[in-house]
KOLKOL-896549 format. One record per residue (C-alpha): x, y, z; residue in three letters. Coordinates in steps of 0.2 Angstrom, whole numbers, plus 5000, padded with zeros to 4 digits. Layout:
N
XYZala;...
***
This chain:
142
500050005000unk;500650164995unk;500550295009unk;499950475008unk;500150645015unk;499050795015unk;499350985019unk;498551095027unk;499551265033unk;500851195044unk;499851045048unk;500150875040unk;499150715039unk;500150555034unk;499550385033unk;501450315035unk;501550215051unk;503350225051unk;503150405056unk;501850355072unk;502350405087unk;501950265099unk;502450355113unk;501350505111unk;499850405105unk;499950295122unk;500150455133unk;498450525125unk;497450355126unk;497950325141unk;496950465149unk;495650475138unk;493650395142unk;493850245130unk;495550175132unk;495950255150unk;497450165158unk;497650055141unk;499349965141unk;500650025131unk;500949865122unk;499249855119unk;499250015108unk;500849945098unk;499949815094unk;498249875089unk;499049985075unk;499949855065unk;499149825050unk;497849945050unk;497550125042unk;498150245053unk;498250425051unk;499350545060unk;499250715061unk;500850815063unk;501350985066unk;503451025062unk;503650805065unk;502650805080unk;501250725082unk;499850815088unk;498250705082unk;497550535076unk;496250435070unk;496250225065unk;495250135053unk;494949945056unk;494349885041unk;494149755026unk;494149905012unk;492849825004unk;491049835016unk;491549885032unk;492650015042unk;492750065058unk;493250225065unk;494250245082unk;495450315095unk;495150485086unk;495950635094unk;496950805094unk;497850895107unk;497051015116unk;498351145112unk;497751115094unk;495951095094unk;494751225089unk;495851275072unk;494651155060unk;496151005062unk;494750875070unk;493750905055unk;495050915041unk;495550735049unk;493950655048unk;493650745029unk;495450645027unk;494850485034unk;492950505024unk;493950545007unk;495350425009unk;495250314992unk;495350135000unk;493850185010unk;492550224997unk;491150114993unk;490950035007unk;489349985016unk;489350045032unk;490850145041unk;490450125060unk;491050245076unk;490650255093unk;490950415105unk;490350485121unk;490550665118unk;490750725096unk;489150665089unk;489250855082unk;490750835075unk;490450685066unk;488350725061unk;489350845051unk;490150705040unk;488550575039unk;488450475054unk;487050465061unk;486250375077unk;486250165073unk;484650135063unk;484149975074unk;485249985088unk;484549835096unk;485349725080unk;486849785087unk;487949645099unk;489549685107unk;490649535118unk;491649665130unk;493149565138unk;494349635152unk;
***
């Protein structure tokens, strides 16, 4: 897979995982409300082969979204976020335009999120409440 990088004033979005900063990912899962306390191993782990994309500001990373899916039916959206030093400059919604645009992701089916707090955010770009939530099954392990 060839990766990509896109501009945005002295912002960059790559999709190169050699560029990830593990460290910095780890530090901001690790305090947020969905992977709080997560393990750093863990978060290695869950970004091999998958679509990530960075956000980077003069090489550091500063934001970051994941795509877990099959490029053909299915995707799903996670551990989005951007520093707080960099949020309300329009960076959370270039990366999900980024993400929503990104050519292995067009056509599919469904293209799934979950979040506690951005459903503004992500209204904005299509999603919308599940249609028959109680079709919907989750096994949750510790």
């Amino acid at each position: 897979m060839e990766y990509q990088v896109f501009h945005l004033g002295g912002y960059e979005i790559s999709t190169d995982p050699t560029r990830l900063d593990i460290h910095a990912i780890h530090q901001y899962l690790t305090r947020s409300y969905w992977a709080k306390g997560i393990l750093r191993d863990k978060v290695a782990k869950s970004l091999q082969a998958l679509l990530c994309f960075g956000v980077y500001q003069a090489n550091m990373q500063i934001g970051f979204a994941r795509v877990v899916s099959d490029y053909t039916t299915f995707a799903y959206l996670c551990d989005v976020y951007m520093l707080e030093d960099h949020r309300r400059k329009g960076l959370g919604k270039w990366l999900i335009q980024t993400v929503i645009d990104y050519p292995n992701l067009q056509g599919l089916r469904r293209f799934q999120l979950a979040t506690k707090d951005a459903h503004g955010l992500y209204k904005q770009f299509g999603f919308q409440p599940l249609f028959k939530p109680e079709n919907q099954m989750v096994k949750r392990q510790k």
